[in-house]
C-alpha positions as CSV (number, residue, x, y, z in Angstrom):
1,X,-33.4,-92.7,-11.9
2,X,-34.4,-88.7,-10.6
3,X,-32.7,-85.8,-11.2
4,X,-30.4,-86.8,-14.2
5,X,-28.0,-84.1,-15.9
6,X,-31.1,-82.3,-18.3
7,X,-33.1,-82.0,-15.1
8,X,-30.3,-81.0,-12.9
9,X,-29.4,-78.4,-15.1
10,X,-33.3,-76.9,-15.3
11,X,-33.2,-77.0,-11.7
12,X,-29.7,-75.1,-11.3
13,X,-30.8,-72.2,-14.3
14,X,-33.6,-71.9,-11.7
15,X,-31.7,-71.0,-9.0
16,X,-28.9,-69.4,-10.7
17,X,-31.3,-66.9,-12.4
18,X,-33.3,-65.9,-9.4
19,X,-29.5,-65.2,-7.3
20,X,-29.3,-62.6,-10.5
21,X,-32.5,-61.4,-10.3
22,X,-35.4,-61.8,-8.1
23,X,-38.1,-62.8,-11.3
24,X,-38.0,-66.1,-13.5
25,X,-40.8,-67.1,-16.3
26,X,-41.5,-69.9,-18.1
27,X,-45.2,-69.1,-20.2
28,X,-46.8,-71.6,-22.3
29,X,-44.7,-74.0,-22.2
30,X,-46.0,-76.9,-24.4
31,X,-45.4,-80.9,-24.5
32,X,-46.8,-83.8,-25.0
33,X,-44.7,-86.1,-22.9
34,X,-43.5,-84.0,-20.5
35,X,-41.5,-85.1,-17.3
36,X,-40.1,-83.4,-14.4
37,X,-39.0,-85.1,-11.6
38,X,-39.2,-83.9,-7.8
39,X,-37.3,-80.7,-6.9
40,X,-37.1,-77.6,-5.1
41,X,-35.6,-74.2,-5.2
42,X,-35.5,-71.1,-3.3
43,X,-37.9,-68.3,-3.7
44,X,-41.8,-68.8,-4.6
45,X,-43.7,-70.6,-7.2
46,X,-47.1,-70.1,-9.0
47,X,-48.0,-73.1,-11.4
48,X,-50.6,-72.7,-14.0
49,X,-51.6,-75.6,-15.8
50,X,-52.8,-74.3,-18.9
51,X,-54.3,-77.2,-20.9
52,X,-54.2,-81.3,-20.4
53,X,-54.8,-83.6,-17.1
54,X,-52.7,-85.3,-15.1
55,X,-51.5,-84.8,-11.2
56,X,-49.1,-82.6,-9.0
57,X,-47.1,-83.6,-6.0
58,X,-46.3,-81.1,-3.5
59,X,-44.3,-83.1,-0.6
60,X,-46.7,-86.0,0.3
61,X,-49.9,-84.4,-1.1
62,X,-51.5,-85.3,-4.6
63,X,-53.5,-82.7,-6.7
64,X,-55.4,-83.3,-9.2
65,X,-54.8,-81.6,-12.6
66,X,-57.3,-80.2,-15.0
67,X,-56.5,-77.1,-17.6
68,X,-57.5,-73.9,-15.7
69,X,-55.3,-75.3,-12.3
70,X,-53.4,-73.0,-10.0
71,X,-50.7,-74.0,-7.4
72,X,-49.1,-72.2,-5.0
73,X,-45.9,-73.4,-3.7
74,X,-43.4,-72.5,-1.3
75,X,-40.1,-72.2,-0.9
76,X,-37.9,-75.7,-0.8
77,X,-41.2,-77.2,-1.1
78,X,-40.4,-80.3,-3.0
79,X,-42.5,-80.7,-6.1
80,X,-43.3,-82.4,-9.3
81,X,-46.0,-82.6,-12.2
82,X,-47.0,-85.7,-13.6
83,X,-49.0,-84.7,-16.4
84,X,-50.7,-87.4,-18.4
85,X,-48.3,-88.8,-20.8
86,X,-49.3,-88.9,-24.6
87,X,-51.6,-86.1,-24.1
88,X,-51.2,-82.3,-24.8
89,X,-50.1,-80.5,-21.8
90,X,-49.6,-76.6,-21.7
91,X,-47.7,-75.2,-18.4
92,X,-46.6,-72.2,-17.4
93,X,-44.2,-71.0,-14.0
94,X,-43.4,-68.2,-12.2
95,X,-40.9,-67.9,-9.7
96,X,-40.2,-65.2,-7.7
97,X,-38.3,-63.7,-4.4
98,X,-40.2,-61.7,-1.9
99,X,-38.2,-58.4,-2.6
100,X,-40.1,-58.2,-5.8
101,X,-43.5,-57.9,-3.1
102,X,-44.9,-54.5,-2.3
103,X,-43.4,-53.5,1.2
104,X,-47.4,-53.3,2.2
105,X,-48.3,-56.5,0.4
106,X,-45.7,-58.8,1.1
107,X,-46.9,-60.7,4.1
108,X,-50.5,-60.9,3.2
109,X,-49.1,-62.7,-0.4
110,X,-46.9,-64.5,1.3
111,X,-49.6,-66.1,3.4
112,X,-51.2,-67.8,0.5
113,X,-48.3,-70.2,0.1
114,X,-48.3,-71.0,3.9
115,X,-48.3,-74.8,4.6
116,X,-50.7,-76.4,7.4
117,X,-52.7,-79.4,7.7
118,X,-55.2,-78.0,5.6
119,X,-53.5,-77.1,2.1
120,X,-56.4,-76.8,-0.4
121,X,-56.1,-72.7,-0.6
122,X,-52.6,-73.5,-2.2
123,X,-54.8,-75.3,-5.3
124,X,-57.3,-73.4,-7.5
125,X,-59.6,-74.2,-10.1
126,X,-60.2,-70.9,-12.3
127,X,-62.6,-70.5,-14.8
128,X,-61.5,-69.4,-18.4
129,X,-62.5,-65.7,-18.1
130,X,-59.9,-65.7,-15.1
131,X,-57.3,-67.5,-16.3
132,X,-57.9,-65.0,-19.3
133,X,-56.9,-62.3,-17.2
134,X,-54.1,-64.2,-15.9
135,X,-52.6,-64.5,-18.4
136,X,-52.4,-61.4,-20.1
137,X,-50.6,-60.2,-17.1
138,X,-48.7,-63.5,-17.4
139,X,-48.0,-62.4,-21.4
140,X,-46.6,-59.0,-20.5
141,X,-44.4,-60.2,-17.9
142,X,-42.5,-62.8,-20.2
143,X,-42.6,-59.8,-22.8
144,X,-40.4,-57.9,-20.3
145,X,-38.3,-60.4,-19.0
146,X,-37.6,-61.6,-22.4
147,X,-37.2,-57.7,-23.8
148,X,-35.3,-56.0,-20.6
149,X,-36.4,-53.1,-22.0
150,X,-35.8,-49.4,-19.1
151,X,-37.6,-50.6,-16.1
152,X,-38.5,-54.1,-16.8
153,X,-37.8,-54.9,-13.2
154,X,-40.4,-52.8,-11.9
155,X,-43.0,-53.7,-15.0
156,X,-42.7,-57.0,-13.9
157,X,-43.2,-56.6,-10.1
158,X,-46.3,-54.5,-10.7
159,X,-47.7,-57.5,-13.2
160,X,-46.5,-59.6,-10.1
161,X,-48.6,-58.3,-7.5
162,X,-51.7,-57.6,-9.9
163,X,-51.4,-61.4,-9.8
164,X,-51.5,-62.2,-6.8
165,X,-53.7,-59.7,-5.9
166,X,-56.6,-61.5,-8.1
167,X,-55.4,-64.9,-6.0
168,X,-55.7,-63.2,-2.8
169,X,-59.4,-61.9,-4.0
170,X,-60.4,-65.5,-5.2
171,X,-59.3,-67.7,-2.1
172,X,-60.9,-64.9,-0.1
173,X,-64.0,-63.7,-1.6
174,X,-67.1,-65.4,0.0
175,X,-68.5,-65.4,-3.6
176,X,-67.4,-68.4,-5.6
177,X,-67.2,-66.5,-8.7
178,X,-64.0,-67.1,-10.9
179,X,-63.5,-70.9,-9.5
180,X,-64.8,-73.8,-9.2
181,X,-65.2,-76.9,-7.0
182,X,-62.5,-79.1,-7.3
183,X,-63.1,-83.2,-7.1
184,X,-60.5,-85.5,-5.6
185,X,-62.3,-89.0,-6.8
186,X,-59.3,-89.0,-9.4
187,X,-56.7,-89.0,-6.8
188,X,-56.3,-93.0,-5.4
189,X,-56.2,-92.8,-1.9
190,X,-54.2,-96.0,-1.2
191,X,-51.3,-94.0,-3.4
192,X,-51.7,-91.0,-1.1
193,X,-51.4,-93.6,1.7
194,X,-48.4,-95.1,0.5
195,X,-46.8,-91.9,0.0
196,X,-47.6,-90.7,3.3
197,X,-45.8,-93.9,5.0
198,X,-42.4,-93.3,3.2
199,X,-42.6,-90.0,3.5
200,X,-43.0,-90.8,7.4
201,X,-40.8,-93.8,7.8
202,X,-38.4,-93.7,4.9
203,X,-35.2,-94.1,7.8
204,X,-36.9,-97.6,7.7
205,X,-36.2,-100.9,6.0
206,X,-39.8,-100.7,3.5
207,X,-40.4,-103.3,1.1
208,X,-43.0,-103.3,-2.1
209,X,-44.4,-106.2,-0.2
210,X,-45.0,-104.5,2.9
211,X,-46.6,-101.8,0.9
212,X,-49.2,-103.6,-1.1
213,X,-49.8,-105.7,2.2
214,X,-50.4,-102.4,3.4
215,X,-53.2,-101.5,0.7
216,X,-54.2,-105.3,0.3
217,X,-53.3,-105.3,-3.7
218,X,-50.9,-107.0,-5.1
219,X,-47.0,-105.4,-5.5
220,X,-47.4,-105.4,-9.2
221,X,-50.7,-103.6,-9.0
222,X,-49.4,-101.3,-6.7
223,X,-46.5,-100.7,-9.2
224,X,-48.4,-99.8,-11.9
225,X,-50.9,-97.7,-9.5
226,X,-48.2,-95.8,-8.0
227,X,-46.4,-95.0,-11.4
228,X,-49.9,-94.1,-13.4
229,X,-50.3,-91.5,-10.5
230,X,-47.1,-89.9,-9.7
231,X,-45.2,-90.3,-13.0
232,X,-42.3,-92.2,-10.9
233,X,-41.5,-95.8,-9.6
234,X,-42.0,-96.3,-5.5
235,X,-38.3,-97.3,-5.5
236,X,-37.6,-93.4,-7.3
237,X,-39.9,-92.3,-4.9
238,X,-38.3,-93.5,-1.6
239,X,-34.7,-92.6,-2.9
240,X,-35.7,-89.3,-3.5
241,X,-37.2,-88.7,0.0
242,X,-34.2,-90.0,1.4
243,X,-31.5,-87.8,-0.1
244,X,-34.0,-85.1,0.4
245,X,-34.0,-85.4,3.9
246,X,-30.1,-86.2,3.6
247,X,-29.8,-82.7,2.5
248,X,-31.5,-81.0,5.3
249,X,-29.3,-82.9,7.9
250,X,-26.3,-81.9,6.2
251,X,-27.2,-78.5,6.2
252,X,-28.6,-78.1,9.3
253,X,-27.0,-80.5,11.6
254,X,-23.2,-81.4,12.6
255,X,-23.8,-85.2,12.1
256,X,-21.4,-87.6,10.1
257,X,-21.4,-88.2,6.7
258,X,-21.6,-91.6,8.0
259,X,-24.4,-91.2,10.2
260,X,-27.0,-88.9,8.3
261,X,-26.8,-91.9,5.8
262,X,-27.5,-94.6,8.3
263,X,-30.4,-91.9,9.5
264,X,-32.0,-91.6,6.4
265,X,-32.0,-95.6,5.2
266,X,-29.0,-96.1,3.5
267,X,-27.3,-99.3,4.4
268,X,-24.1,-98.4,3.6
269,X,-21.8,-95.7,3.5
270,X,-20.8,-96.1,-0.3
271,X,-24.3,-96.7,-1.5
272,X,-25.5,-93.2,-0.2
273,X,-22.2,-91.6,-1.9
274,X,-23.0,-92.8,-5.1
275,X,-26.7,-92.1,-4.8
276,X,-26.3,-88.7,-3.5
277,X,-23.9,-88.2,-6.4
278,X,-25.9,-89.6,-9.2
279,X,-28.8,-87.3,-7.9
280,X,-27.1,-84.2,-7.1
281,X,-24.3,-83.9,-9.4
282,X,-21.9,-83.9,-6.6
283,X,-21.0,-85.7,-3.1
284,X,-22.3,-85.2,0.2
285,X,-19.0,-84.0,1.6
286,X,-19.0,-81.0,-1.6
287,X,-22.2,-80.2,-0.9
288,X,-22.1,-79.8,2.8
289,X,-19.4,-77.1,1.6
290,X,-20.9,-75.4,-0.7
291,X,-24.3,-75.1,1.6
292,X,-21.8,-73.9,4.6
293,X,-20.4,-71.2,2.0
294,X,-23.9,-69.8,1.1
């Protein structure tokens, strides 16, 4: 099931250490059967996959994963890797508020993690001699985070904007030096499909049989399609989106307890509780407070 204690406590350091300080770095980070589930956080996220294959979700969008990948990704933007499992995979993450931007710079960066119906500046494909680069400012700015030496801070914004600089010149340039073209054939599109429709619809009863009808397969192919993809089951998948959107009703409207769960697909009052709760570490009702406190 999503979100259990290990991942709810990554997810929390996140957000606990960016309220501290406006910088968080995670470089070179190395598994072999990794798993994250779907989250989201405040601030700003740059993903490098380093080494290994496998896929990133980003809402109802799929991206492909080769070593040498770059995503952009916004704030509460829910996320997740799905690296592919038994396989090396190297990551690494930085998160960031926008008072660590130059004053001059900070709307033009911010623009590259702007959503729209056209998303594919938000994904690179770098070649070695940039992700090179990359990462030596990426090296020096886990050096100072991890050293706090005088003036880390402002070591690490500088690094920062460097960084994003070079992003801003590759999405931009008309030159296609320092990337290349990136293929979707590896993405299924009957999963992006799928994913789409619950993403859409998930208020609504959905069945795995209405699903693969949907795709003309077979549920248990569809099963094992959607999993090999995304890294999680369809049921995960549509449980997720529903407490997801559970959480933006209780922040941001006055409705019921009662009714954001009939909203959102729940059949019953004490299911949502206890799924809310399993997910999120604490009930609706706590969180609604805590939100309202913020």
């Amino acid at each position: 099931m999503p979100n259990g204690p290990d991942e709810r406590l990554r997810i929390y350091e996140v957000e606990e250490r960016l309220r501290v300080r406006p910088f968080f770095i995670k470089h070179r980070a190395t598994d072999k059967h990794f798993y994250m589930d779907f989250h989201s956080h405040p601030g700003y996220e740059i993903y490098f996959f380093q080494q290994g294959t496998g896929n990133f979700l980003i809402e109802d969008r799929i991206y492909p994963l080769v070593g040498g990948d770059i995503l952009l990704i916004s704030e509460f933007e829910s996320h997740k890797s799905a690296p592919s499992m038994g396989v090396d995979c190297s990551r690494s993450v930085v998160n960031f508020l926008p008072e660590l931007l130059l004053p001059q710079a900070s709307s033009i960066f911010l623009q590259l993690f702007a959503q729209g119906p056209d998303m594919t500046h938000r994904h690179l494909r770098v070649s070695s001699e940039t992700l090179a680069r990359m990462n030596e400012l990426l090296t020096r700015m886990e050096e100072e985070a991890r050293k706090r030496t005088d003036l880390f801070e402002i070591s690490c914004s500088i690094c920062l904007n460097e960084l994003l600089l070079e992003i801003y010149r590759l999405i931009h340039t008309k030159s296609s030096e320092g990337t290349s073209p990136i293929s979707r054939s590896s993405v299924n599109p009957r999963v992006e499909q799928v994913i789409r429709y619950m993403s859409e619809r998930y208020s609504e009863p959905i069945t795995l049989k209405k699903l693969a009808e949907m795709i003309y397969v077979s549920p248990y192919y569809l099963c094992h399609l959607f999993k090999e993809t995304t890294g999680i089951t369809i049921s995960e998948y549509l449980i997720y989106t529903r407490i997801r959107q559970s959480k933006r009703e209780l922040a941001l409207t006055e409705y019921s307890i009662a009714e954001i769960a009939s909203r959102v697909g729940f059949n019953t009052l004490a299911h949502f509780g206890q799924t809310f709760k399993m997910m999120e570490g604490m009930t609706p009702r706590d969180y609604r407070k805590k939100i309202n406190v913020q």
